[in-house]
DSSP file (Angstrom, degrees, kcal/mol; ACC not computed):
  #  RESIDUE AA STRUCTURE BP1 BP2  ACC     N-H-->O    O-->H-N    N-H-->O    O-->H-N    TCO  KAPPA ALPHA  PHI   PSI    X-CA   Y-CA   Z-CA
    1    1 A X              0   0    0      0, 0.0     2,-0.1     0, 0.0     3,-0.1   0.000 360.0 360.0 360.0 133.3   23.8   -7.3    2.7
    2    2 A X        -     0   0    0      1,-0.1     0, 0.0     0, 0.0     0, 0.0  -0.582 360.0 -85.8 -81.3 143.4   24.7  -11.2    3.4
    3    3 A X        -     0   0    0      1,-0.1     2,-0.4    -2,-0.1    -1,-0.1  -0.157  46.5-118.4 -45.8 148.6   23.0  -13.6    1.0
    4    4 A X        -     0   0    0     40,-0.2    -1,-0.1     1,-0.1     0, 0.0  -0.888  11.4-152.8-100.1 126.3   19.5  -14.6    2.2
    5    5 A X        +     0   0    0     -2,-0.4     2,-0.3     2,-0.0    -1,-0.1   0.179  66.9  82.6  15.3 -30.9   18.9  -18.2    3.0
    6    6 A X        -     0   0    0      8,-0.0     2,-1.4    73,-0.0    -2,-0.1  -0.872  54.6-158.9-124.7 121.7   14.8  -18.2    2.1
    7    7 A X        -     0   0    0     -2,-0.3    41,-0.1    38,-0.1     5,-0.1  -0.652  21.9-134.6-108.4  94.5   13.0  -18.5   -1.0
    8    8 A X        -     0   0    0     -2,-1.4    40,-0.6    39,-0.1     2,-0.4   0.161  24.9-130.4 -36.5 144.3    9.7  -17.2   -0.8
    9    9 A X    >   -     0   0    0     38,-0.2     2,-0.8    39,-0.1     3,-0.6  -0.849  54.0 -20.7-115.5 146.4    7.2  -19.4   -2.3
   10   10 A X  T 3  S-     0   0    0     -2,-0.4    39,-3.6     1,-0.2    -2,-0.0  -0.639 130.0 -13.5  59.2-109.2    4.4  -18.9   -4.8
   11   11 A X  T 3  S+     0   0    0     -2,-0.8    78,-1.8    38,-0.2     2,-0.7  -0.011 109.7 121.1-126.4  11.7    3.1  -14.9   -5.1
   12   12 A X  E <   -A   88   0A   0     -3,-0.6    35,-0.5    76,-0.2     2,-0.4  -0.591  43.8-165.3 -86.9 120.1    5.3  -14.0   -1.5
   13   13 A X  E     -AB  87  46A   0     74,-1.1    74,-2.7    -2,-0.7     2,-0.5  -0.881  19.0-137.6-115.7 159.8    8.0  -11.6   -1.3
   14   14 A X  E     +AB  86  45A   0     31,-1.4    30,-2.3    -2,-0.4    31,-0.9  -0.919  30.5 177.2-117.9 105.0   10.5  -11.2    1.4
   15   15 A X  E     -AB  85  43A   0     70,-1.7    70,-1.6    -2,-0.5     2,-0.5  -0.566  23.9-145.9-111.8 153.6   10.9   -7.1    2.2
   16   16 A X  E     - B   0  42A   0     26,-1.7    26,-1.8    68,-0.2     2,-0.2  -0.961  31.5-121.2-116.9 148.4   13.2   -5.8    4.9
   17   17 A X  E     - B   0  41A   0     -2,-0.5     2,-0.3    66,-0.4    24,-0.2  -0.593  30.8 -93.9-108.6 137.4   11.4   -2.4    6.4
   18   18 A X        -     0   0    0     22,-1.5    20,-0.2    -2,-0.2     2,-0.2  -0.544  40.4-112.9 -50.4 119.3   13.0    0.7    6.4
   19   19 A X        -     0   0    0     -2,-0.3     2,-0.6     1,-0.1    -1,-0.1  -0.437  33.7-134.8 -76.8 135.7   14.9    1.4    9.7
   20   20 A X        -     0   0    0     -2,-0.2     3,-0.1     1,-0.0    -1,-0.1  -0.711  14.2-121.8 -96.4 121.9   13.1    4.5   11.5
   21   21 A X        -     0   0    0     -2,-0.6     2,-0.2     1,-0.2    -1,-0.0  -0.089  41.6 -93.6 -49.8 150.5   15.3    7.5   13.1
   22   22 A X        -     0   0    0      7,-0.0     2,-0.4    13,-0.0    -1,-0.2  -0.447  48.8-148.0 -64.3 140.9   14.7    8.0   16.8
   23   23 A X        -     0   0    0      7,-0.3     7,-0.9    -2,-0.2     2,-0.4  -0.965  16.1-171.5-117.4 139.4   12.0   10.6   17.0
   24   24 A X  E     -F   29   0B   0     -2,-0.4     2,-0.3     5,-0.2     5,-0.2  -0.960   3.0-172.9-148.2 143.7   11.8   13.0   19.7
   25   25 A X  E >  S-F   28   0B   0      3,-1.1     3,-0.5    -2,-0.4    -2,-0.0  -0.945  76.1  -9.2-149.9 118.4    9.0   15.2   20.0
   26   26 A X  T 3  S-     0   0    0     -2,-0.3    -1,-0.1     1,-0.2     3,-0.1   0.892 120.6 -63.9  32.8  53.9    9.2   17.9   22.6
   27   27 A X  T 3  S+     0   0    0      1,-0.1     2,-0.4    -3,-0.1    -1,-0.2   0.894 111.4 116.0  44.8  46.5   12.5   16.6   24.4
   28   28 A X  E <   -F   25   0B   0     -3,-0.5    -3,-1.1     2,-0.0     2,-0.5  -0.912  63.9-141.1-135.4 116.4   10.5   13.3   25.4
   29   29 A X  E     -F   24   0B   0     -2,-0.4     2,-0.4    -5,-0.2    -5,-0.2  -0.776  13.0-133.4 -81.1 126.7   12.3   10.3   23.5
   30   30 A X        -     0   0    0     -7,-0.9    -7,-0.3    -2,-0.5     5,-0.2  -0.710  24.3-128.0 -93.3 103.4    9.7    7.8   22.2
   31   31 A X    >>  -     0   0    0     -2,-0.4     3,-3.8     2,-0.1     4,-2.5   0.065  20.3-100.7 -63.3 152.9   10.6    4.2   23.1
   32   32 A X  T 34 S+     0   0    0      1,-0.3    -1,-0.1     2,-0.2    -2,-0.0   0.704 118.8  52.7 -38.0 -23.6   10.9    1.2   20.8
   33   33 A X  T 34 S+     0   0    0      1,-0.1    -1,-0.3     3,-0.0    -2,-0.1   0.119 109.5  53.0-104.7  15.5    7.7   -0.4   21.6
   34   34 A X  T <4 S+     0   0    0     -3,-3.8    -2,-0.2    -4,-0.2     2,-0.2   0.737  81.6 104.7-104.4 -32.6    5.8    3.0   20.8
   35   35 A X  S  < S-     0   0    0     -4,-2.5     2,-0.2    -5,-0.2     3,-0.1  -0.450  79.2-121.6 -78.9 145.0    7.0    3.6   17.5
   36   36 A X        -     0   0    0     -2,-0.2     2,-0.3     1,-0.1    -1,-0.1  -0.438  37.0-119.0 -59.5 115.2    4.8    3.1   14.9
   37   37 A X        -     0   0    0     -2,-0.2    -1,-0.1     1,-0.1   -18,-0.1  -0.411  45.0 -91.9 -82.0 153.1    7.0    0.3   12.6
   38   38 A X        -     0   0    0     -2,-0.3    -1,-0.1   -20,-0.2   -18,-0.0  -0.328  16.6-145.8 -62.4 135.3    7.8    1.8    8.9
   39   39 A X  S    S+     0   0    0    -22,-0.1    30,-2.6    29,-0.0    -1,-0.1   0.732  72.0  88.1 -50.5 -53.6    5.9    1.5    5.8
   40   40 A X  E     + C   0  68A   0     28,-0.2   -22,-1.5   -22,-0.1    28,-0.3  -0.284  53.6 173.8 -48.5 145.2    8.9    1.4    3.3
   41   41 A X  E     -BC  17  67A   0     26,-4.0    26,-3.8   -24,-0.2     2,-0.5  -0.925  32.2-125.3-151.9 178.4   10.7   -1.5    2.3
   42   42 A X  E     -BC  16  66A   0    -26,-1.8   -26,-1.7    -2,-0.3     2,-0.6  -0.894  25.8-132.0-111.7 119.7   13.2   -3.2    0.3
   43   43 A X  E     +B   15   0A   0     22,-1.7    21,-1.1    -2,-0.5   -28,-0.3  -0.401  33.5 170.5 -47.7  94.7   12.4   -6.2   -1.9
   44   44 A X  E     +     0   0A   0    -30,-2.3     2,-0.3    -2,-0.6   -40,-0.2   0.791  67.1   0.3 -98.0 -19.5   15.4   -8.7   -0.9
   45   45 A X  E     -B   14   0A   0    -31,-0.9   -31,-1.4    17,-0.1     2,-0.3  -0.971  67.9-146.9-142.5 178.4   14.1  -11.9   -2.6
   46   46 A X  E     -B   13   0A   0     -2,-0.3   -33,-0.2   -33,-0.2   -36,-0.1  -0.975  21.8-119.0-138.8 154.6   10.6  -12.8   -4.9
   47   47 A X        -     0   0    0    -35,-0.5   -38,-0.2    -2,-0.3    12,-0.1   0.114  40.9 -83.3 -93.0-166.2    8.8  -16.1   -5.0
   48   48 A X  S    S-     0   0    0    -40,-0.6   -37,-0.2   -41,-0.1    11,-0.1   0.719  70.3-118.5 -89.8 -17.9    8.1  -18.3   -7.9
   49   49 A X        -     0   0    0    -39,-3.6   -38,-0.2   -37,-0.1     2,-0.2  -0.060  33.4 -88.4 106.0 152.3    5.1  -16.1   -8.9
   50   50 A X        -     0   0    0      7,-0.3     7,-0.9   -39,-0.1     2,-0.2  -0.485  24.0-117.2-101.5-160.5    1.5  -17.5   -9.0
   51   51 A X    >   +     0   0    0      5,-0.2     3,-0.6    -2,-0.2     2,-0.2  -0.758  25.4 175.6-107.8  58.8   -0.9  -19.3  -11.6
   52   52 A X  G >  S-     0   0    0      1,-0.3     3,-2.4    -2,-0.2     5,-0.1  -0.507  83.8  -5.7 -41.2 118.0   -4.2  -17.5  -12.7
   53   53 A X  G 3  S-     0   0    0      1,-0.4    -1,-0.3    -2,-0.2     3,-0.1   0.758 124.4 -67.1  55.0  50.5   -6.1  -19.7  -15.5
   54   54 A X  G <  S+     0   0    0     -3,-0.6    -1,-0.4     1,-0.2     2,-0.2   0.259 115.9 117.5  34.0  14.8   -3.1  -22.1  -15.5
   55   55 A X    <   -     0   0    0     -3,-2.4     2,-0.8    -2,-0.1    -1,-0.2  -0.470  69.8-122.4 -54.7 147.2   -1.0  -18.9  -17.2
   56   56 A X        -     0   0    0     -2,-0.2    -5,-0.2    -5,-0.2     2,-0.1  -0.822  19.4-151.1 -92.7  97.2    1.9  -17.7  -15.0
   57   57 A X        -     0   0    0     -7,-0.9    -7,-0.3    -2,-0.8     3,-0.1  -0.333  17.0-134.8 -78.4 134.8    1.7  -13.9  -14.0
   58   58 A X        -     0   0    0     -9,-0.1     2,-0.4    -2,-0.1    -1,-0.1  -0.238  30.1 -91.5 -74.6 164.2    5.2  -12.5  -13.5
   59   59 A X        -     0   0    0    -12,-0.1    -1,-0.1     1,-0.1   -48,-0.0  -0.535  18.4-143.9 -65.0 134.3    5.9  -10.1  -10.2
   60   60 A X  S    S+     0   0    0     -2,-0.4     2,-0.3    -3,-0.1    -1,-0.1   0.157  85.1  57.2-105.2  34.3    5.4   -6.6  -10.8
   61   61 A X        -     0   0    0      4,-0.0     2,-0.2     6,-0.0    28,-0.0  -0.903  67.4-158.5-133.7 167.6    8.6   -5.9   -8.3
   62   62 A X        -     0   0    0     -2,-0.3     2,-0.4   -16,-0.0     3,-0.3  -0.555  39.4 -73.1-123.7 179.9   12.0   -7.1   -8.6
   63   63 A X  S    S+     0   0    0      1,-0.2   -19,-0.2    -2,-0.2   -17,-0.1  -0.723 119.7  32.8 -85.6 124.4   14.7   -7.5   -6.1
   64   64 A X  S    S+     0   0    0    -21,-1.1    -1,-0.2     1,-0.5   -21,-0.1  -0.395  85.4 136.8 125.5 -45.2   16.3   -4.0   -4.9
   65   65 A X        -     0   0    0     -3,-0.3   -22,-1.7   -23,-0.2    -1,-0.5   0.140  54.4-138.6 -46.0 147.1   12.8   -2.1   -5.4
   66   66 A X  E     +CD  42  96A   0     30,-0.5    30,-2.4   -24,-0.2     2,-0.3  -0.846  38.5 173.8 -81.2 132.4   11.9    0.3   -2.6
   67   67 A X  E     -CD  41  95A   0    -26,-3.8   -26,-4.0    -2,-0.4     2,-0.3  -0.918  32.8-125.6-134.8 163.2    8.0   -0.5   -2.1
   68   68 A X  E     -CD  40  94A   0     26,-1.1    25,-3.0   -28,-0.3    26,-0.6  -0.777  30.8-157.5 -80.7 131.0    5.4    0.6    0.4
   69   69 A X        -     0   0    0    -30,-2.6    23,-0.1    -2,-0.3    22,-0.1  -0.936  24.0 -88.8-132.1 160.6    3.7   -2.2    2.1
   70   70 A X        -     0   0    0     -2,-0.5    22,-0.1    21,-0.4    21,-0.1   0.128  47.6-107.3 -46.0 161.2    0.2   -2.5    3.9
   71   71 A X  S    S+     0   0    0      1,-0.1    -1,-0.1    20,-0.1   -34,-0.1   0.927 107.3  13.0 -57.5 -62.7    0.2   -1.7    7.7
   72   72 A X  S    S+     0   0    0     19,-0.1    -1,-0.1     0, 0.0     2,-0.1  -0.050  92.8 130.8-149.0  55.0   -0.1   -4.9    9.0
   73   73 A X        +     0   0    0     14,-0.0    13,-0.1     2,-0.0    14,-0.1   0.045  47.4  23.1 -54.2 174.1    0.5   -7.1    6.3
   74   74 A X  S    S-     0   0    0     11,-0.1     2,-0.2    14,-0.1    13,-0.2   0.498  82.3 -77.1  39.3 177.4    2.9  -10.3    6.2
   75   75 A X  E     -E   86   0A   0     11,-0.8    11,-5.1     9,-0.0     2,-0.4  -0.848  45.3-127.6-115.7 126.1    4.5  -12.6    8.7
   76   76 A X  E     -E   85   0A   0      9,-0.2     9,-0.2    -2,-0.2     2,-0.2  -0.711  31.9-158.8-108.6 152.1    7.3  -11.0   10.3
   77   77 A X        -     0   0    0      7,-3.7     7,-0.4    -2,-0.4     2,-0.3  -0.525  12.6-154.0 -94.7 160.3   11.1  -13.5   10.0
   78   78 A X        +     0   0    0     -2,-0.2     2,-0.6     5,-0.2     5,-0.2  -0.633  14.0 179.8-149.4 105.9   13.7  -13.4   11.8
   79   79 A X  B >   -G   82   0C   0      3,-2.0     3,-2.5    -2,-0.3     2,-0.8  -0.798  68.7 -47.5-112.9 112.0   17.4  -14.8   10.0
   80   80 A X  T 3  S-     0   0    0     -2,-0.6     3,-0.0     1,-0.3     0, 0.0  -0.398 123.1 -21.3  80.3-122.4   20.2  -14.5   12.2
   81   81 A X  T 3  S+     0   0    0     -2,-0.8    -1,-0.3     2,-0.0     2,-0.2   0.310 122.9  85.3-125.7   7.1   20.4  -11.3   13.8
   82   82 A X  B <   -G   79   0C   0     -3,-2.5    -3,-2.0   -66,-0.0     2,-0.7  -0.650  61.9-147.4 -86.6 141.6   18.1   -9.5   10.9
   83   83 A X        +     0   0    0     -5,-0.2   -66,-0.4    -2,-0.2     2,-0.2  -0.877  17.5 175.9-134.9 124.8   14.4   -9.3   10.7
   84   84 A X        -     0   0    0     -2,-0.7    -7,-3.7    -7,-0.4     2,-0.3  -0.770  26.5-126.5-129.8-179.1   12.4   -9.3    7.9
   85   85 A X  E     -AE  15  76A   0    -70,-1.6   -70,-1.7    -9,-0.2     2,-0.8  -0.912  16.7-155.8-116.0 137.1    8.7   -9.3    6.8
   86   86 A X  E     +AE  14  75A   0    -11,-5.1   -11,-0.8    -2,-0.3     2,-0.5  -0.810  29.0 166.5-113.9 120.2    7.2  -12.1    4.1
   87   87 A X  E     -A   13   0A   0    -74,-2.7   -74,-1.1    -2,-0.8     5,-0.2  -0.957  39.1-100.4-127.0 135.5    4.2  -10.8    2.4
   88   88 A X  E >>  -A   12   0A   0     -2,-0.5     3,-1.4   -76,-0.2     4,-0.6   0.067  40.8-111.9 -47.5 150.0    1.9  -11.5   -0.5
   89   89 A X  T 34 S+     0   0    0    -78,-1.8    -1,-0.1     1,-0.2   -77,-0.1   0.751 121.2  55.8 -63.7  -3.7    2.4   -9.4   -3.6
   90   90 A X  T 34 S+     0   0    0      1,-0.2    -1,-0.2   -79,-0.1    -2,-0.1   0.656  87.3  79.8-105.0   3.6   -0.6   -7.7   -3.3
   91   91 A X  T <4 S+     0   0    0     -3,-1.4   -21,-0.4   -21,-0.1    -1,-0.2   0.970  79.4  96.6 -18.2 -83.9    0.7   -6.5    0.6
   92   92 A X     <  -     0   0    0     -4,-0.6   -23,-0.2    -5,-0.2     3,-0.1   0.263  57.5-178.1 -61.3 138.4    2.6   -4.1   -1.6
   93   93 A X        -     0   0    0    -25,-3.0     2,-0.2     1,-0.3   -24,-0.1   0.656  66.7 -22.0-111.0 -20.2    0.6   -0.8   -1.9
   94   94 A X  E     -D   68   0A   0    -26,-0.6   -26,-1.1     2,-0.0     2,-0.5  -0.919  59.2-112.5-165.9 171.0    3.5    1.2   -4.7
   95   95 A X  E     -D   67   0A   0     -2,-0.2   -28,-0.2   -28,-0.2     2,-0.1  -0.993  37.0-125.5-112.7 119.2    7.1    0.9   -5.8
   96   96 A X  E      D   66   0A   0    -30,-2.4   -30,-0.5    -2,-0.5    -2,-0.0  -0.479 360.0 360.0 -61.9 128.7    9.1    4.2   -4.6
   97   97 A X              0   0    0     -2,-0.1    -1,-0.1   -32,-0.1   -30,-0.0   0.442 360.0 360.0 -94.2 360.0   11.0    5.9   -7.6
């Protein structure tokens, strides 16, 4: 993966979504703008973290994690020829083991 460009800011992290196999469901191929976009994604950078009672709370992902994220969470990016989504940490719904 080419270094990313973007530094998320505050409590934001920057996920790329899992790419979804073509599905075909009774020999009828289901086009790009039908499928349902993926849940999964991979943590590629993390933001500076926020502030709660002037304390600093760390992230509870790191960069590499596979997470689940809300449905239709984040702002989706687009770097290059790659597209990614930037979403608050609490967008994340688990970290995949």
């Amino acid at each position: 993966m080419a270094k990313i460009k973007l530094q998320p800011l505050g409590d934001r992290v920057l996920v790329k979504q899992a790419e979804e196999k073509e599905q075909i469901k009774g020999g009828i191929i289901i086009p790009d703008t039908a499928k349902e976009k993926s849940q999964e994604a991979e943590v590629v950078a993390v933001g500076t973290g926020k502030t709660v009672d002037g304390k600093k709370v760390d992230f509870e992902v790191k960069v590499g994690d596979r997470v689940l994220i809300s449905k239709y969470g984040g702002t989706e990016v687009k770097l290059g020829e790659d597209t990614y989504m930037l979403l608050r940490e609490d967008d994340i719904l688990a970290v995949l083991k």
